[in-house]
C-alpha positions as CSV (number, residue, x, y, z in Angstrom):
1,X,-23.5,147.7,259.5
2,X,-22.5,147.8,263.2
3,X,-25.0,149.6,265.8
4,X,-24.2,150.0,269.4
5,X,-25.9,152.2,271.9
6,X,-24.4,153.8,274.4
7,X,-26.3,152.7,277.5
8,X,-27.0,155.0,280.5
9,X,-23.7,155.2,283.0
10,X,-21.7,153.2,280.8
11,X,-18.4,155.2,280.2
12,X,-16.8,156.1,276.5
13,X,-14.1,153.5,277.1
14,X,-16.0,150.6,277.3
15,X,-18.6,151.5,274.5
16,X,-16.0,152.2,272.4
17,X,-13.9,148.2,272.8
18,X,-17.7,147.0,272.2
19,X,-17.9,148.9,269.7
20,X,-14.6,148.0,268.0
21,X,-14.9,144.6,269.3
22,X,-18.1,144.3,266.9
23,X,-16.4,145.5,263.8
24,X,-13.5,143.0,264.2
25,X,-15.8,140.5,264.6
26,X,-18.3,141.6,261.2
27,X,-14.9,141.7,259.9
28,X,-15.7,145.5,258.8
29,X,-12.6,147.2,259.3
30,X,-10.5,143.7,257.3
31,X,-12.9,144.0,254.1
32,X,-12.1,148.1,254.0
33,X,-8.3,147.5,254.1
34,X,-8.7,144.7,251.5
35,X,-10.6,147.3,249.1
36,X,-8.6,149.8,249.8
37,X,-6.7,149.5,246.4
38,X,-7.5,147.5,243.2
39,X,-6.1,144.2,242.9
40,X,-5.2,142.3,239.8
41,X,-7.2,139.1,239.2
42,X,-4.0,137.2,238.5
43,X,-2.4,138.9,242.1
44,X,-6.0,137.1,243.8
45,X,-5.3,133.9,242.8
46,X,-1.2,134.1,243.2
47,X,-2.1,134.7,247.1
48,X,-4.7,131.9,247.1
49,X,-2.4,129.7,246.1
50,X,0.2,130.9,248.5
51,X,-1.9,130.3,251.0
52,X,-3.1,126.8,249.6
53,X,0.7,125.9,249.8
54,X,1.1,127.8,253.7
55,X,-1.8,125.2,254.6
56,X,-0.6,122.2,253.2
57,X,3.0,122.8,254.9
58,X,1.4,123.5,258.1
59,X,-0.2,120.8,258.0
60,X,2.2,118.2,257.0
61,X,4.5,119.9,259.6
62,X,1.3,119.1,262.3
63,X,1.2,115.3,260.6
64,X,5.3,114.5,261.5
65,X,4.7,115.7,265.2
66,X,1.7,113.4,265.6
């Protein structure tokens, strides 16, 4: 859970890019969108293995350059 106090002469603008700042960075606001809606077991690991396969390109991409 994300606190931030609004210190004395400190205007709403910059409290509230602290304040969002902190929940990007707790990753708050990513794990809500990912729970938004149920997702199949079998859809979890399809994109995990998407992503496995994203990796591995990228990297063999970053291997030819070097």
């Amino acid at each position: 859970m994300v606190k931030q106090e609004k210190r004395q002469g400190e205007s709403f603008d910059n409290f509230y890019k602290k304040f969002k700042r902190k929940l990007k960075n707790e990753g708050t606001l990513q794990e809500l969108r990912k729970r938004e809606f149920f997702t199949k077991p079998s859809d979890i690991k399809k994109e995990k293995e998407k992503q496995a396969r994203n990796r591995t390109r990228m990297q063999q991409k970053a291997d030819e350059l070097t």
